[in-house]
C-alpha positions as CSV (number, residue, x, y, z in Angstrom):
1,X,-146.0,42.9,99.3
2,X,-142.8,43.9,97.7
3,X,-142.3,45.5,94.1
4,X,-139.9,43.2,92.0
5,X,-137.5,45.9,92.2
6,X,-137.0,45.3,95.8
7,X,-136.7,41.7,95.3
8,X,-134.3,41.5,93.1
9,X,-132.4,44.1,95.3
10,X,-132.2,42.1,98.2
11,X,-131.1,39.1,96.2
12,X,-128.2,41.3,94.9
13,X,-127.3,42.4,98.4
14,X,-127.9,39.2,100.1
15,X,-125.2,37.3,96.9
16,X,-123.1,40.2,97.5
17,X,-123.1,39.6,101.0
18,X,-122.5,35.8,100.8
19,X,-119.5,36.6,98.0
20,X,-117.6,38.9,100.7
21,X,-118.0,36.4,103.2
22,X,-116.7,33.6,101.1
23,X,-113.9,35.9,99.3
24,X,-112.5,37.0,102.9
25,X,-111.7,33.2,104.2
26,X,-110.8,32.5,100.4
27,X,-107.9,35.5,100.5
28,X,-106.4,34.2,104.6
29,X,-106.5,30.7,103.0
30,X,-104.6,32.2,100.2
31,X,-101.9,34.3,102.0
32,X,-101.3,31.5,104.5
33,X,-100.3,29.0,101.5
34,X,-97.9,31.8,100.3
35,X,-96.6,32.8,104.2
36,X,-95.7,28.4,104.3
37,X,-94.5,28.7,100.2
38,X,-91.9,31.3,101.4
39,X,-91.0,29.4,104.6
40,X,-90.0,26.7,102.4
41,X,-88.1,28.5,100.1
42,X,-86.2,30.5,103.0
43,X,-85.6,27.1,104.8
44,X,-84.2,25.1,101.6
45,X,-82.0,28.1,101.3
46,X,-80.5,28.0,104.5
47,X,-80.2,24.1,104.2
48,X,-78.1,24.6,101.0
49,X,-75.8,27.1,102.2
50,X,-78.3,30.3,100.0
C-alpha cells in the first residue's frame, strides 16, 4: 500500500502531465489563429493598395 505522500504525488504528476498535454494543442491552436489573423491583415493590405 502507498503512503499518502505518494498519492498525492502521483496525482500532482499525473494533473501536471494532463495540463502539458492540453497546454501544447492549446498554444498550436493559438499560433495558427494568429499565423491566419496576419494573413488577413497582409491580404487586405495588398487589396487596398498598403
Amino acid at each position: 500500500m502507498r503512503s499518502p505522500t505518494q498519492k498525492i504525488l502521483i496525482i500532482l504528476l499525473s494533473l501536471s502531465f494532463l495540463a502539458s498535454i492540453t497546454s501544447c494543442s492549446t498554444m498550436k491552436g493559438l499560433g495558427q489563429d494568429i499565423k491566419k489573423g496576419g494573413q488577413s491583415l497582409e491580404n487586405s493590405a495588398e487589396r487596398h493598395g498598403g
